[in-house]
C-alpha positions in Angstrom: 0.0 0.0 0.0 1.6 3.2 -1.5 1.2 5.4 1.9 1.8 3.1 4.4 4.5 3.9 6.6 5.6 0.7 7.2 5.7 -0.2 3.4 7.9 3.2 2.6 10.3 1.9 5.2 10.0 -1.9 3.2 11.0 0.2 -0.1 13.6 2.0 1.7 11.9 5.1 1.2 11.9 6.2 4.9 15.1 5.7 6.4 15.1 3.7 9.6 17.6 2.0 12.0 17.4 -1.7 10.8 18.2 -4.6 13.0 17.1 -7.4 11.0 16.4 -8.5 7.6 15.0 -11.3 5.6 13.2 -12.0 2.6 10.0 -11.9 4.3 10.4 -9.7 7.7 11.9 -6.8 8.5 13.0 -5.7 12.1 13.6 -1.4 13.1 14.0 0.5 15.8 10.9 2.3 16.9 11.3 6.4 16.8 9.3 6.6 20.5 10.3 3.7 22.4 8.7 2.8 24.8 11.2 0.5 26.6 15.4 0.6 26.7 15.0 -1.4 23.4 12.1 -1.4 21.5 12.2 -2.9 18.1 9.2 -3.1 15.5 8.6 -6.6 13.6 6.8 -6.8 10.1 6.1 -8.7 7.5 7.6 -6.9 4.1 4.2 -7.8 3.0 1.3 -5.1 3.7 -1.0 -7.0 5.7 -3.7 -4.2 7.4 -4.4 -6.1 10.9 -3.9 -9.5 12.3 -7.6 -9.8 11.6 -6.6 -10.1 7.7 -3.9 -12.7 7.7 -5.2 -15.6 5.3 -4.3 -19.0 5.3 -1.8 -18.7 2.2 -0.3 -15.9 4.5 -0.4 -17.6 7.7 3.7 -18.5 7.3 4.5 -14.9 7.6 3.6 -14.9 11.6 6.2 -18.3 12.2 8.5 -16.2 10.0 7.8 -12.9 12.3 8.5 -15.3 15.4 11.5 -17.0 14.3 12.9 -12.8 13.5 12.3 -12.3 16.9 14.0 -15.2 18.5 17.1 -14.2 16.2 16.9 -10.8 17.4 16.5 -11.5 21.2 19.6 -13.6 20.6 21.4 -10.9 18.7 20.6 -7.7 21.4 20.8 -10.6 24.3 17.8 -9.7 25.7 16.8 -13.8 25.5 18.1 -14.2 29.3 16.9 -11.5 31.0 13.5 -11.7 28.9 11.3 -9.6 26.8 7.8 -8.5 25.6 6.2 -8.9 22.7 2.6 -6.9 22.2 0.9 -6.7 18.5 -2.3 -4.6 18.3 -5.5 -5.3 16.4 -7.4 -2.3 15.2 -8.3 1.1 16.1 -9.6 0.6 20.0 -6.4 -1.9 20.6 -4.1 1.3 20.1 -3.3 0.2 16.3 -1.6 3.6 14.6 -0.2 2.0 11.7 -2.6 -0.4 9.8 -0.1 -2.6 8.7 0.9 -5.4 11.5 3.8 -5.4 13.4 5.0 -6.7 16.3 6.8 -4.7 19.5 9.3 -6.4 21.1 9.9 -4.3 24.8 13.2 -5.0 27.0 16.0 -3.4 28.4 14.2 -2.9 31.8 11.9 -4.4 34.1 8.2 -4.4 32.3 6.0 -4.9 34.8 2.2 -4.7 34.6 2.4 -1.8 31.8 0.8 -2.1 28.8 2.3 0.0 25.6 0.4 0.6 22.3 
């Protein structure tokens, strides 16, 4: 979808601070984080809201999962533990309709909830 951030940033026509790659899923560094580390997980593939994933598409969330293992191994955040949050729609706190995943560490979490 031509003005979808998250797509531009798939293109590589918004720069952002990459910290994984694949032919399917692409991994950034959120611009407000909300945690010490806070890292944003796609699929390169414009999918609106978990609600639309599709069968045929359903591979794209093991590959979103095995990106995040990678990464938690890579930032070594895999001991000490993480979060991971993803958001469904408008009321859920959704601002980019294109999923993604938010993967929260780098301090003790808690009971807080981020959007």
């Amino acid at each position: 979808m031509e003005d979808c951030i998250f797509c531009k940033i798939v293109n590589g026509d918004i720069p952002s601070e990459k910290v994984y790659e694949d032919n399917n899923v692409v991994a950034f560094k959120d611009i407000n984080p909300a945690a010490p580390i806070h890292i944003l997980v796609i699929p390169k593939k414009h999918i609106a809201t978990l609600l639309e994933v599709k069968e045929e598409d359903s591979y794209l969330i093991s590959e979103i999962f095995k990106a995040i293992n990678t990464i938690a191994k890579k930032l070594n955040i895999d001991k000490d533990g993480f979060r991971v949050i993803a958001n469904c729609g408008k009321n859920s706190g959704q601002e980019v309709m294109h999923i993604h995943f938010h993967v929260l560490a780098g301090k003790e979490l808690g009971d807080k909830i981020v959007g």
